[in-house]
LOKE-565557 format. One record per atom (N, C-alpha, C): residue number from 1; x, y, z. Coordinates in steps of 0.02 Angstrom, whole numbers, padded with zeros to 5 digits. Atoms other than C-alpha are relative to their C-alpha. Layout:
N
k	x	y	z
NUM	X	Y	Z
...
***
This chain:
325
k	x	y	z
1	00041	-00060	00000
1	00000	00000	00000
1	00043	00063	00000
2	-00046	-00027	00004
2	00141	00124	00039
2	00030	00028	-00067
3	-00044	-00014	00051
3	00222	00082	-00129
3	-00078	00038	-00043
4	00037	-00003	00059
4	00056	00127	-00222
4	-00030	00074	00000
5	00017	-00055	-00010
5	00021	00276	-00131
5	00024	00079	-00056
6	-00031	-00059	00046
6	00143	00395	-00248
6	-00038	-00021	-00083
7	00009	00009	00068
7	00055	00326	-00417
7	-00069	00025	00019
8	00051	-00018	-00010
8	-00135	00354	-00340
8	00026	00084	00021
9	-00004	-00084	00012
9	-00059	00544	-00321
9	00009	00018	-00057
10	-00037	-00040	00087
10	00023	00567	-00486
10	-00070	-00018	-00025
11	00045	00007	00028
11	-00148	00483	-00535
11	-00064	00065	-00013
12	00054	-00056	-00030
12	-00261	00615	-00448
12	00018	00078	-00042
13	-00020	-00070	00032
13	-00146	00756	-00508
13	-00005	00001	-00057
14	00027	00007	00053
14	-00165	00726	-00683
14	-00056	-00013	-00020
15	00080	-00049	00027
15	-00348	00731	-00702
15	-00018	00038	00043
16	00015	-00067	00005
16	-00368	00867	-00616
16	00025	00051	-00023
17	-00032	-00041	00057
17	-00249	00958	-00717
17	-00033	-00013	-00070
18	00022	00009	00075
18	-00327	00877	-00862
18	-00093	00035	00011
19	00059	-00022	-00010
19	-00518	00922	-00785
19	00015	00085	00023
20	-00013	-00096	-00020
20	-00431	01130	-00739
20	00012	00016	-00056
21	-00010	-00046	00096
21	-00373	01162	-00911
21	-00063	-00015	-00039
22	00060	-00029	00053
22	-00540	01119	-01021
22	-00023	00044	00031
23	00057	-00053	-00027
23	-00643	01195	-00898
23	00017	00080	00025
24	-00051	-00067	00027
24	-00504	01349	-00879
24	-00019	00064	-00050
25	00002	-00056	00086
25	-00524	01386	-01063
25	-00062	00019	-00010
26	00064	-00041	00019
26	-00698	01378	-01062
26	-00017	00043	00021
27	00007	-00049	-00018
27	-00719	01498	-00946
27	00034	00060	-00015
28	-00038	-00032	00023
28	-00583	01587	-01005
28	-00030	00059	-00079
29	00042	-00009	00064
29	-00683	01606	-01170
29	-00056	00031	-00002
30	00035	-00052	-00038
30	-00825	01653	-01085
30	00006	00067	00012
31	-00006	-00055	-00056
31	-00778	01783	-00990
31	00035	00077	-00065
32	-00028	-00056	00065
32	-00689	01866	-01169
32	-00069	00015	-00034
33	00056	-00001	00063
33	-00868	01838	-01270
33	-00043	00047	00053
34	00058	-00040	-00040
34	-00961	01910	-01108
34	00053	00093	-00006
35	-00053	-00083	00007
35	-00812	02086	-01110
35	-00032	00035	-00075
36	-00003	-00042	00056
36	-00856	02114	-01298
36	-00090	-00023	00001
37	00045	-00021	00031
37	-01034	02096	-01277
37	-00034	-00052	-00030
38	00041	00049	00038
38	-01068	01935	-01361
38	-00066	-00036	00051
39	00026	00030	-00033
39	-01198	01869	-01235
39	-00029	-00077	-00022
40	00039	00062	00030
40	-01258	01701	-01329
40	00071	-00040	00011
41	-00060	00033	-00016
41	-01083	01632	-01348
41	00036	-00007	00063
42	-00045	00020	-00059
42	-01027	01675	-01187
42	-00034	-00051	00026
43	00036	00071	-00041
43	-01187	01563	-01115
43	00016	-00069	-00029
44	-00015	00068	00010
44	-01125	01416	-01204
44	00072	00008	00013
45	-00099	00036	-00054
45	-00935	01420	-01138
45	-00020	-00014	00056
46	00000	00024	-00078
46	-01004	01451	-00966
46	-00049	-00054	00017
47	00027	00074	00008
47	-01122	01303	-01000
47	00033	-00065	00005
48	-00057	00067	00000
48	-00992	01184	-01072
48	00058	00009	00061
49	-00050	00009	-00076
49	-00883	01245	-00899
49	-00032	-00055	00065
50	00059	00032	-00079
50	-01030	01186	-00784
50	00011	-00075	-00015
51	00012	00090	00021
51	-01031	01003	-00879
51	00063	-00006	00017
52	-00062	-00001	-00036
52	-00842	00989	-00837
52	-00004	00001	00074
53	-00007	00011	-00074
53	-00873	01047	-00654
53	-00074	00046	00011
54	00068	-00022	-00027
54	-01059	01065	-00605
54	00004	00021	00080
55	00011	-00034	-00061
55	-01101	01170	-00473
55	00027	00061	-00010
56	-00058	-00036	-00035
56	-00966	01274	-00481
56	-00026	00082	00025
57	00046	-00078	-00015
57	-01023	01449	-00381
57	00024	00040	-00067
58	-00023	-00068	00040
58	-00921	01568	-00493
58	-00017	00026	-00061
59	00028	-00019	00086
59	-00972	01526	-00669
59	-00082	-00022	00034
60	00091	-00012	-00004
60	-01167	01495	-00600
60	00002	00060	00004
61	00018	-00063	-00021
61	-01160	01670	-00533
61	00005	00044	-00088
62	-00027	-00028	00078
62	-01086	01710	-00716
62	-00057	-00010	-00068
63	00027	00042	00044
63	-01188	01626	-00808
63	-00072	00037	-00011
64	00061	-00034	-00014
64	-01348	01706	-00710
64	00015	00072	-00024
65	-00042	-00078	00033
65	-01270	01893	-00764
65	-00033	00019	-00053
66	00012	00011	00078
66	-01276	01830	-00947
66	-00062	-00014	-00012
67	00064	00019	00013
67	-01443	01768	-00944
67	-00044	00075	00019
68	00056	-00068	-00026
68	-01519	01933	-00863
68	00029	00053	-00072
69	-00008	-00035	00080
69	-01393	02025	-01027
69	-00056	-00029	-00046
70	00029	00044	00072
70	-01477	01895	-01142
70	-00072	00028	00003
71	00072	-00007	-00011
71	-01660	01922	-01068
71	-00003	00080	-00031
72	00003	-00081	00030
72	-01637	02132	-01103
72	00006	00022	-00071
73	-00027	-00025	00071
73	-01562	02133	-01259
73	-00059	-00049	-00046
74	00077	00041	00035
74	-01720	02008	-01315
74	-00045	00052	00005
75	00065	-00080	-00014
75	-01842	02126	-01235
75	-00007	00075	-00023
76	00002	-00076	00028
76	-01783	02279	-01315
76	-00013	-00027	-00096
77	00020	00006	00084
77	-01799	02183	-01500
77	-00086	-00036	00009
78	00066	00012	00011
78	-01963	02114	-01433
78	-00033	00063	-00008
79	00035	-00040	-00015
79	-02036	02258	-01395
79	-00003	00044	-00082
80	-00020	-00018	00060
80	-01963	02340	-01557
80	-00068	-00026	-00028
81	00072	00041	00039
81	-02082	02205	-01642
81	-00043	00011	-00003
82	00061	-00011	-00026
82	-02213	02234	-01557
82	-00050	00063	-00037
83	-00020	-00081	00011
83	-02193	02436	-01601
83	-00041	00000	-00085
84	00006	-00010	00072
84	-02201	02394	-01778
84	-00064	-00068	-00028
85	00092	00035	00006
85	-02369	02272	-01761
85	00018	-00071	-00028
86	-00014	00053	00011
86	-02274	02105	-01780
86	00002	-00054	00047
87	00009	00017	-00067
87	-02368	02031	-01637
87	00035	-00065	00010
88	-00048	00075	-00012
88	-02319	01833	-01669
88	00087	00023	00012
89	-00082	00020	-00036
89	-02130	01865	-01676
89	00024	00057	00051
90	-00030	-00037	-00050
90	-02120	02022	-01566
90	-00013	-00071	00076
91	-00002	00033	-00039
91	-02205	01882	-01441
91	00037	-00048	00023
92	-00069	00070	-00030
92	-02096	01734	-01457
92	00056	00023	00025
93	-00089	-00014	-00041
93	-01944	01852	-01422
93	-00027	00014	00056
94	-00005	00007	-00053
94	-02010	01906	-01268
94	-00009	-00052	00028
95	-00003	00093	-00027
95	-02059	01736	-01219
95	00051	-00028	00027
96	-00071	00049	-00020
96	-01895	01682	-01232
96	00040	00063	00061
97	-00002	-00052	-00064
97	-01853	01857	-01122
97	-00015	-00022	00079
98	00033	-00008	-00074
98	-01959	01823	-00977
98	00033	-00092	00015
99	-00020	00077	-00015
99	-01903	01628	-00984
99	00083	-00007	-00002
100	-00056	00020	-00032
100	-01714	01672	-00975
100	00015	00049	00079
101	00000	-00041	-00043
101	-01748	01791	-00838
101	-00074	-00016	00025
102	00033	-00007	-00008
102	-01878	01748	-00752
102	-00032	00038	00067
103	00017	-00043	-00046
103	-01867	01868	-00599
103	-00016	00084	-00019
104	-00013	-00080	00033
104	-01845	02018	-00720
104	-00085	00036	-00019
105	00062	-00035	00009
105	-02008	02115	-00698
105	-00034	00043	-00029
106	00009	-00031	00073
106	-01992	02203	-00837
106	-00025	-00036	-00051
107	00003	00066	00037
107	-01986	02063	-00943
107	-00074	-00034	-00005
108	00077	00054	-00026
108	-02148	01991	-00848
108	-00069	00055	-00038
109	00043	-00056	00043
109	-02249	02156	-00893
109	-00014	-00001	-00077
110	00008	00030	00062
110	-02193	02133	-01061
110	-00049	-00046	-00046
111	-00007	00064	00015
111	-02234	01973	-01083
111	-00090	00006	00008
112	00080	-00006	-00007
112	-02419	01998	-01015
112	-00023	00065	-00044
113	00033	-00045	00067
113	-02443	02162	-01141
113	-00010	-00036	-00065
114	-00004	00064	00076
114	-02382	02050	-01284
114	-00065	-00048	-00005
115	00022	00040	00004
115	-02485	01920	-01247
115	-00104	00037	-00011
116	00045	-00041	00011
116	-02643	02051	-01234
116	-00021	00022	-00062
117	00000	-00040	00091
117	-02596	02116	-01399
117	-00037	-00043	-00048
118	-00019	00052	00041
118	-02592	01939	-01469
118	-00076	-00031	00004
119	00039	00050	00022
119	-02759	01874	-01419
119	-00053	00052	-00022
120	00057	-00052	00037
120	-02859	02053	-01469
120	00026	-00026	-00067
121	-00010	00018	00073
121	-02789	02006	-01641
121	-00032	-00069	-00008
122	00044	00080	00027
122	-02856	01817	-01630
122	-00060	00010	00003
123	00074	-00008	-00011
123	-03001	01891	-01582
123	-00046	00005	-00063
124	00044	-00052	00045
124	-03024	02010	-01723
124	00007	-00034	-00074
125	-00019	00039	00072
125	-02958	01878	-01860
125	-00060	-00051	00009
126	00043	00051	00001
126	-03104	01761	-01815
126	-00060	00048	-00057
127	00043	-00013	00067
127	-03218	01868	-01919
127	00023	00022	-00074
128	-00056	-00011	00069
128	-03096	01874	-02062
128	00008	-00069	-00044
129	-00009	00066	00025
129	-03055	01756	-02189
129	00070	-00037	00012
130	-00052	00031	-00014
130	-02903	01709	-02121
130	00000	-00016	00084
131	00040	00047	-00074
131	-02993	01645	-01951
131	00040	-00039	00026
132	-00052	00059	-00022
132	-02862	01501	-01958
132	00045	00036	00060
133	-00063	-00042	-00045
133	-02722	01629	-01889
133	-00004	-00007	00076
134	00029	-00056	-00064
134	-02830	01667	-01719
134	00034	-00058	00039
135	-00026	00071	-00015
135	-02794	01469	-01688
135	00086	-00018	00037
136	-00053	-00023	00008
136	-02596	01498	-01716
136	00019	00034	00064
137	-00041	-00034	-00057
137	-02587	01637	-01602
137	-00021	-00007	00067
138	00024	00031	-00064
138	-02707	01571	-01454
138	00063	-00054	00040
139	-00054	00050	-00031
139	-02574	01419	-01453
139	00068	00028	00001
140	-00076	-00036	-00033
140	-02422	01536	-01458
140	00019	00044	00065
141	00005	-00041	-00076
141	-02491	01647	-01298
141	-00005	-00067	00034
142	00024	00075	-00043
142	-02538	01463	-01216
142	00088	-00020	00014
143	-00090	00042	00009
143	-02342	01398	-01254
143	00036	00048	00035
144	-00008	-00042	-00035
144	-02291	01543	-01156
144	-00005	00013	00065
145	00025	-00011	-00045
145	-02401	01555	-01018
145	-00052	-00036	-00013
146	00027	00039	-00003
146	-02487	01391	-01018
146	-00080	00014	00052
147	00053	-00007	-00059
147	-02583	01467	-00849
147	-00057	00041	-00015
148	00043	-00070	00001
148	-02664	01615	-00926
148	-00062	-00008	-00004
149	00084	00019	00029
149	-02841	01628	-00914
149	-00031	00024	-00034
150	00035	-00020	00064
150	-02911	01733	-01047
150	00040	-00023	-00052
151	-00011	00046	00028
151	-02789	01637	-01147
151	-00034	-00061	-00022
152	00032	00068	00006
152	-02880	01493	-01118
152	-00067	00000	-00013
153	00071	-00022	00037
153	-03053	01571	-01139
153	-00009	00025	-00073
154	00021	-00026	00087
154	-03014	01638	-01300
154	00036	-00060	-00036
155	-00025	00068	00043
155	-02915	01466	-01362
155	-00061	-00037	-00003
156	00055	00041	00008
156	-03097	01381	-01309
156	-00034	00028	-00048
157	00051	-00013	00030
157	-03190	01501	-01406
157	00020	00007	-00095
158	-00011	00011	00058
158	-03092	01508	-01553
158	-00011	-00082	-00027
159	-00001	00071	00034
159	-03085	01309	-01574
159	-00089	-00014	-00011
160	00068	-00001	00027
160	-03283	01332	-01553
160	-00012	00015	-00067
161	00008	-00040	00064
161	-03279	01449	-01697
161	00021	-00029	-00042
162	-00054	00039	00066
162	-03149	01374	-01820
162	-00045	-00063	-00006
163	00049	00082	-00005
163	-03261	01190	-01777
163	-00061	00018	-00058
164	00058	-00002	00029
164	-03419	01281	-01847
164	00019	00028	-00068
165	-00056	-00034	00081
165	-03327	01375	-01994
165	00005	-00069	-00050
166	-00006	00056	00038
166	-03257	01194	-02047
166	-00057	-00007	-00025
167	00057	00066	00012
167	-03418	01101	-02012
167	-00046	00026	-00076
168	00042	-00046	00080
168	-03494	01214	-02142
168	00006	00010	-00073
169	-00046	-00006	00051
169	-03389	01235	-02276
169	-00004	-00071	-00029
170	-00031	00081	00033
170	-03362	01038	-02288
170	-00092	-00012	-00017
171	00099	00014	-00007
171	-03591	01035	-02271
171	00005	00025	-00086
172	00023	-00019	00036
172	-03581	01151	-02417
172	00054	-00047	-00082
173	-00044	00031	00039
173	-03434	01045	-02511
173	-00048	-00049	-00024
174	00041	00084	00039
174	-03548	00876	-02510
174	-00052	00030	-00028
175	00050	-00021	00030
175	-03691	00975	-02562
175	00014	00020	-00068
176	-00016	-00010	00067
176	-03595	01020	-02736
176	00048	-00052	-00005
177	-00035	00064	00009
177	-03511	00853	-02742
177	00066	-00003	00020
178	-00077	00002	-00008
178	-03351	00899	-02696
178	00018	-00056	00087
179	-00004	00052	-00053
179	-03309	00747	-02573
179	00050	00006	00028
180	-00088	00007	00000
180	-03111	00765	-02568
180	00007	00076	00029
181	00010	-00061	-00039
181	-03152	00955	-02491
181	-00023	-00019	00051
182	00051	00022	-00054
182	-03280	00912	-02380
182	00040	-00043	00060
183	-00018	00049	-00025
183	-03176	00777	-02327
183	00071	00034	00072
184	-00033	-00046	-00025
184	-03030	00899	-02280
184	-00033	00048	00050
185	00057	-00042	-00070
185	-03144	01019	-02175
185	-00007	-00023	00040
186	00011	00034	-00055
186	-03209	00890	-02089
186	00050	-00029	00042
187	-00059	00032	-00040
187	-03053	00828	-02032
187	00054	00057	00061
188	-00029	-00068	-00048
188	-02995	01027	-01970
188	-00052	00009	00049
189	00031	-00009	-00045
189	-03160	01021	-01885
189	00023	-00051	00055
190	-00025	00031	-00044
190	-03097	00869	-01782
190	00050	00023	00041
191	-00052	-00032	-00058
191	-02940	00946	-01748
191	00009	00059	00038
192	00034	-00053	-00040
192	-03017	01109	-01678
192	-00037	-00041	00058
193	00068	00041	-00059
193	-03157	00997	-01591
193	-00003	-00063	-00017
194	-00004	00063	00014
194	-03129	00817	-01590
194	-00074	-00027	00024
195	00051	00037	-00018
195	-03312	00778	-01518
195	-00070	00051	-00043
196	00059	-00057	00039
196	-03402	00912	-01626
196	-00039	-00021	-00033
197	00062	00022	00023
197	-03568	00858	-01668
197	00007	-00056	-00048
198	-00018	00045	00025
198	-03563	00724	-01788
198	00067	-00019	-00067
199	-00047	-00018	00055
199	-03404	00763	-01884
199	00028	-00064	-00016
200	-00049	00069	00000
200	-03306	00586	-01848
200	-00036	-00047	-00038
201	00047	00060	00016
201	-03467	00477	-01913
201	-00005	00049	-00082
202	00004	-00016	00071
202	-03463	00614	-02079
202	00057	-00031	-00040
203	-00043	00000	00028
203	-03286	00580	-02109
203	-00016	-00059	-00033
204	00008	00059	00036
204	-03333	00399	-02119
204	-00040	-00014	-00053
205	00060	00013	00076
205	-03459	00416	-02247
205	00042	00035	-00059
206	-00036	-00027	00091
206	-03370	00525	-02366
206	00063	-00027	-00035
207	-00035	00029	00037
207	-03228	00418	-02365
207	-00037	-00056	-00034
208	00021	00037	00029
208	-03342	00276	-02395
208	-00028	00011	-00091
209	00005	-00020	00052
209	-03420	00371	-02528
209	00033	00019	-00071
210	-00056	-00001	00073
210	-03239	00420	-02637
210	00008	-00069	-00003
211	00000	00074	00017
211	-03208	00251	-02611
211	-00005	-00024	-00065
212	00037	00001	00071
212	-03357	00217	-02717
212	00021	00016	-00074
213	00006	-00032	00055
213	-03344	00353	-02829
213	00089	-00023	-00033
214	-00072	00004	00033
214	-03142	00296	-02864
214	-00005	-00062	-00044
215	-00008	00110	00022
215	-03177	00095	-02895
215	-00017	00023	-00060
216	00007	00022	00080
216	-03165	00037	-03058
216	00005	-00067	-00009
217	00030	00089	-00006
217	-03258	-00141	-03098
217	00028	00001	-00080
218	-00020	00035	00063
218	-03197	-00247	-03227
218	-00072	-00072	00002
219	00044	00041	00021
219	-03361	-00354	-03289
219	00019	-00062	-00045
220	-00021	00073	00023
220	-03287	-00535	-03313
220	-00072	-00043	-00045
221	00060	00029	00048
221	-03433	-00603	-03454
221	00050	-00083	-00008
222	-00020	00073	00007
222	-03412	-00786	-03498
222	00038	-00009	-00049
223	-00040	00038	00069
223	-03265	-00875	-03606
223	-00016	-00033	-00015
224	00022	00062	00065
224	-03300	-00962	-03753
224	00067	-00043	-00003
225	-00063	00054	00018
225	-03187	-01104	-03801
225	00006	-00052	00040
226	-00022	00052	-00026
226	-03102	-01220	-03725
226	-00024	-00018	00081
227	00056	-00007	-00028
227	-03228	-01280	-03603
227	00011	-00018	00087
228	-00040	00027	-00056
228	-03105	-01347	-03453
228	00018	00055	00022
229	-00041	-00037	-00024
229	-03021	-01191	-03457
229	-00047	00072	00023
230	00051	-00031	-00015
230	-03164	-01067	-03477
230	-00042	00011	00060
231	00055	00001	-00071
231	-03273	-01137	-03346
231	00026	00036	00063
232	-00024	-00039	-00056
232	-03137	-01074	-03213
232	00004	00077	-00009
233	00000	-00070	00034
233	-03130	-00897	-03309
233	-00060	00032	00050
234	00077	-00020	-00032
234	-03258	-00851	-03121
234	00032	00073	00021
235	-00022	-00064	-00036
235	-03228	-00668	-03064
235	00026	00005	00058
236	-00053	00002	-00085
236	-03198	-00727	-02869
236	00063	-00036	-00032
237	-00069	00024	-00017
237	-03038	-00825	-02927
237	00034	00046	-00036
238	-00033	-00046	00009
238	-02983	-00690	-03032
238	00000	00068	00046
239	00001	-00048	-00070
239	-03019	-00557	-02895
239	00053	-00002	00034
240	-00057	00014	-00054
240	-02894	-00642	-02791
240	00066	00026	-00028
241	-00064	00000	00023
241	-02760	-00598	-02909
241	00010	00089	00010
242	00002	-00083	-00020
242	-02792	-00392	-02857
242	00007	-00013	00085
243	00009	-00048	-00066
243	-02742	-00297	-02695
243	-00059	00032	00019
244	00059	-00056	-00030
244	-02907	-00253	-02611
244	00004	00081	00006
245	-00041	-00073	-00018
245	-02799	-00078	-02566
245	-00039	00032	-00070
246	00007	-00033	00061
246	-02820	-00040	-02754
246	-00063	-00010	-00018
247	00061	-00003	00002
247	-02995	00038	-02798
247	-00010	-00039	-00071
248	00011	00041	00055
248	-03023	-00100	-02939
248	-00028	-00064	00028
249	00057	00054	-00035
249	-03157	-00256	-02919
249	-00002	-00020	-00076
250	00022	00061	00049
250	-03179	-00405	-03053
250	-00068	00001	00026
251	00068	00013	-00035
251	-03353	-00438	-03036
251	-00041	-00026	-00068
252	00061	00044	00029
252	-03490	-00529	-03115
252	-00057	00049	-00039
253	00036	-00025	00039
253	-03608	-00396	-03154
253	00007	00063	00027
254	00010	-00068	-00017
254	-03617	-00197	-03131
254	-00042	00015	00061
255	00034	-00022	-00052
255	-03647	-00142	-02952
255	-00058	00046	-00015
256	00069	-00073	-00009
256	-03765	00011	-03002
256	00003	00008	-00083
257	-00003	-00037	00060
257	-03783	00117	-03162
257	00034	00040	-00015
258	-00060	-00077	00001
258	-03683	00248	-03091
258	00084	-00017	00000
259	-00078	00002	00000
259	-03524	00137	-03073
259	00044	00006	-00067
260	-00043	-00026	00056
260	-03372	00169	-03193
260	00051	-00073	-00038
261	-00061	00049	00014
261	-03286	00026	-03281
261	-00018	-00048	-00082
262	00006	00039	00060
262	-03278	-00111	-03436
262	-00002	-00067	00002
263	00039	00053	00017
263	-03368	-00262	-03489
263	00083	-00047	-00027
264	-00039	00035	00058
264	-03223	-00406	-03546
264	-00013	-00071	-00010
265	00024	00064	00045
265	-03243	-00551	-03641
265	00060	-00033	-00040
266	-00022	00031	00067
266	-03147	-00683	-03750
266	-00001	-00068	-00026
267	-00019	00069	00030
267	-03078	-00834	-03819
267	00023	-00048	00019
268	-00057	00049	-00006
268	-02991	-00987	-03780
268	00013	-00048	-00043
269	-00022	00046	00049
269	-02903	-01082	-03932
269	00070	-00016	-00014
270	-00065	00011	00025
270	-02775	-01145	-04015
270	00033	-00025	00041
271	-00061	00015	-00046
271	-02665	-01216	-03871
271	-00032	-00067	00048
272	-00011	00063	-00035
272	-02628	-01363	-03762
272	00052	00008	00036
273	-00046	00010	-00042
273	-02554	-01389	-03587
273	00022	-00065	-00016
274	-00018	00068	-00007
274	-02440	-01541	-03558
274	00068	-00017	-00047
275	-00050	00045	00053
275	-02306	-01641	-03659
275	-00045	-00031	-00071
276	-00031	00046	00053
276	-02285	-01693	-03836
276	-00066	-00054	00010
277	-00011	00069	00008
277	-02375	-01844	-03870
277	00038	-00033	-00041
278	-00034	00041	00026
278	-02277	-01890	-04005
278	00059	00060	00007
279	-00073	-00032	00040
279	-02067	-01847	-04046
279	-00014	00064	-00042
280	00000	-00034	00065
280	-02118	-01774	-04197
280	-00054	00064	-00009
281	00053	-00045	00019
281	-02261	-01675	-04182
281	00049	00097	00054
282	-00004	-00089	-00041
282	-02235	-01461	-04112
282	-00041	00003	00028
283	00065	-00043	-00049
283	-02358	-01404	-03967
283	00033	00079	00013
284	-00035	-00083	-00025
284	-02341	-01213	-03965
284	-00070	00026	00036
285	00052	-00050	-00012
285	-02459	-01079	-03905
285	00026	00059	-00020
286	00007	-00054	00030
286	-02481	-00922	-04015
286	-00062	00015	00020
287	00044	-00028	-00027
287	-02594	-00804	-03955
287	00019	00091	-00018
288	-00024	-00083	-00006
288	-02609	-00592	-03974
288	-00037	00030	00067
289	00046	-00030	-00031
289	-02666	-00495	-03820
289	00031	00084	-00011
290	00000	-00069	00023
290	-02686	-00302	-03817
290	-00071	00026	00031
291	00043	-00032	-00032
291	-02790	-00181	-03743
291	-00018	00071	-00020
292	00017	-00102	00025
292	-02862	00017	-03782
292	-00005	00024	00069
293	00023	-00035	-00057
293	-02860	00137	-03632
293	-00030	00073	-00047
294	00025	-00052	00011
294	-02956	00294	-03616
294	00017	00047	00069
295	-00030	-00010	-00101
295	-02858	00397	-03469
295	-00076	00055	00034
296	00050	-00043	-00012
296	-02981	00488	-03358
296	00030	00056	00033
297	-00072	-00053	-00014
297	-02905	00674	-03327
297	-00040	00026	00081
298	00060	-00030	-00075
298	-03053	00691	-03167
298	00056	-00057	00070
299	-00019	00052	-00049
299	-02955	00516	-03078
299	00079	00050	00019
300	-00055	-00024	-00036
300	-02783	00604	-03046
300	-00006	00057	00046
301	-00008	-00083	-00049
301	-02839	00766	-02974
301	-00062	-00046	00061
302	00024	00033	-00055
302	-02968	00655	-02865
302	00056	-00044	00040
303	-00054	00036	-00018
303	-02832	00534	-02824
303	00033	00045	00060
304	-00020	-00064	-00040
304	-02739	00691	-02755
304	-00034	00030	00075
305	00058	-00037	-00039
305	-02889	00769	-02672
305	00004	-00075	00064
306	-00003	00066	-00058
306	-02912	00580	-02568
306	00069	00023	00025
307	-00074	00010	-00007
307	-02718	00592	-02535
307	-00003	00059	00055
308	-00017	-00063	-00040
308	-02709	00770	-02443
308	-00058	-00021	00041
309	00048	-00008	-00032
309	-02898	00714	-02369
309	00042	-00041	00051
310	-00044	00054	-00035
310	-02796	00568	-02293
310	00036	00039	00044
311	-00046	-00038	-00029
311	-02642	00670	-02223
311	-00052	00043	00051
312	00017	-00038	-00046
312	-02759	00791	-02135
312	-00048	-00039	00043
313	00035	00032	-00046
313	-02873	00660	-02061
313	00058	-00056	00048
314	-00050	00032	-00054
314	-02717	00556	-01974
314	00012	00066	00030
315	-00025	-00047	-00044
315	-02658	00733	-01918
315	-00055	00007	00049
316	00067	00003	-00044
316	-02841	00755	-01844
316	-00019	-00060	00069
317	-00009	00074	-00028
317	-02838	00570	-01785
317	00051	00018	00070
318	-00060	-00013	-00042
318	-02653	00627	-01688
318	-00036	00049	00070
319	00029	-00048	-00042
319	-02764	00774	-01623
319	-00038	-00026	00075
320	00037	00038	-00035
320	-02883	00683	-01556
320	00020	-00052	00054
321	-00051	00047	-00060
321	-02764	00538	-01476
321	00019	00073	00065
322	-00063	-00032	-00052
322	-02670	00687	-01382
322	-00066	00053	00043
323	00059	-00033	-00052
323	-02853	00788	-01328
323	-00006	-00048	00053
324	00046	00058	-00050
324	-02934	00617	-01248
324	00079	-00004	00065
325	-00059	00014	-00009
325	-02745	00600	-01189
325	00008	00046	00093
***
């Protein structure tokens, strides 16, 4: 023990020489970026000092300094913002003001004018056509000051509003056929108001309804010919050979009058499974197939329209998980 004692010193002394010099420089670095003024840079040296040696009084006290610089020099460009009627981002800078300083009572004043400013404007955008916004800035005073209470009375009354706005818009969509609108609305009314009158039981119908209106039946009629091979020519075993996913159905006879699709029909000749019976003889199969399309220029921009209806009804869906939540 004796002998091991001088290596557990030389041990000790070299990391803490090796743990005094990073954390040295960082402060060192610091303390130059805080002299000229930089306040952002200095808080990350005297940050990366603390992870080196947490606690340490001298750079906390330092650190707190920089954060009360940082909080002022925010608050004088919030306010700026503000000045010049750019309520969202004058708000987020104070935000971040009163949240690196949060004893600075300046800051706090601020922070509650801003937020004043911010929901008379959500107010006054609800009878506007850009209503959406009021939404926006309710949840940027909320992210702020989660506690506020006319915050929270005017976030309820806007999601009222924006709910009935949707529900309407998408009412007047199915009423001029537009399904792939309608469908969208209904899905912003969810994520305003996830229990809003019967919006969740519409969505399901109008998807059921593009559905519909997308499928395209193929009318399997009977093959002639070869009378083994024909007879299996049934629409359920060719069915099986499609992805349900894909709006396309084999079928036997035309669901309605109104559905969209083509009648097919043909032949079976000329050919033989199996081997040869004799050496000498050839068994081939010659055959031509070929087809005509007619593109439809209405299926891609519907296609589309389903596609974005989709995207905003999982986002709605997310909504909804994280309300009940």
């Amino acid at each position: 023990m004796i002998l091991a004692r001088p290596l557990v010193t030389l041990w000790l002394a070299v990391m803490l020489a090796a743990c005094g010099g990073p954390f040295k420089d960082a402060v060192k670095r610091g303390d130059q970026f805080a002299n000229a003024g930089m306040w952002d840079k200095a808080s990350v040296e005297y940050q990366a000092a603390l992870k080196i040696k947490p606690g340490d009084t001298d750079v906390t006290i330092k650190l707190r300094q920089i954060a009360e610089k940082q909080s002022g020099e925010r608050l004088t460009r919030g306010k700026s913002l503000m000045a010049r009627g750019e309520i969202e981002a004058g708000l987020a800078v104070i935000q971040e003001a009163a949240r690196l300083s949060p004893d600075n009572t300046e800051a706090q004043r601020a922070l509650t004018d801003a937020n004043q400013a911010a929901l008379k404007k959500a107010e006054d955008l609800l009878a506007t056509a850009e209503s959406h916004k009021s939404f926006e800035l309710t949840q940027l005073v909320l992210k702020g000051s989660p506690n506020d209470p006319r915050a929270k009375e005017m976030d309820e009354a806007v999601r009222d509003a924006l709910a009935e706005q949707a529900y309407k818009r998408a009412e007047s969509f199915q009423e001029s056929g537009k399904r792939g609108n309608a469908l969208i609305e209904f899905a912003a009314c969810v994520t305003y108001r996830p229990g809003f009158r019967d919006a969740k039981a519409q969505i399901g119908d109008v998807k059921l309804a593009l559905q519909k209106e997308l499928t395209y039946y193929v009318v399997l009629d009977r093959f002639t010919g070869d009378q083994q091979v024909a007879a299996r020519m049934k629409p359920e075993l060719v069915a099986q050979a499609f992805d349900e996913r894909i709006p396309l159905r084999v079928v036997g006879a035309m669901p309605s009058k109104d559905a969209r699709g083509v009648r097919l029909t043909g032949a079976l000749s000329g050919y033989r499974f199996g081997p040869a019976q004799t050496a000498s003889r050839n068994e081939q199969c010659d055959y031509i197939r070929g087809y005509d399309t007619v593109p439809n220029p209405a299926r891609a921009d519907a296609e589309r329209q389903v596609g974005h209806a989709e995207q905003r009804l999982e986002q709605a869906e997310r909504e909804v998980d994280r309300e009940q939540k």
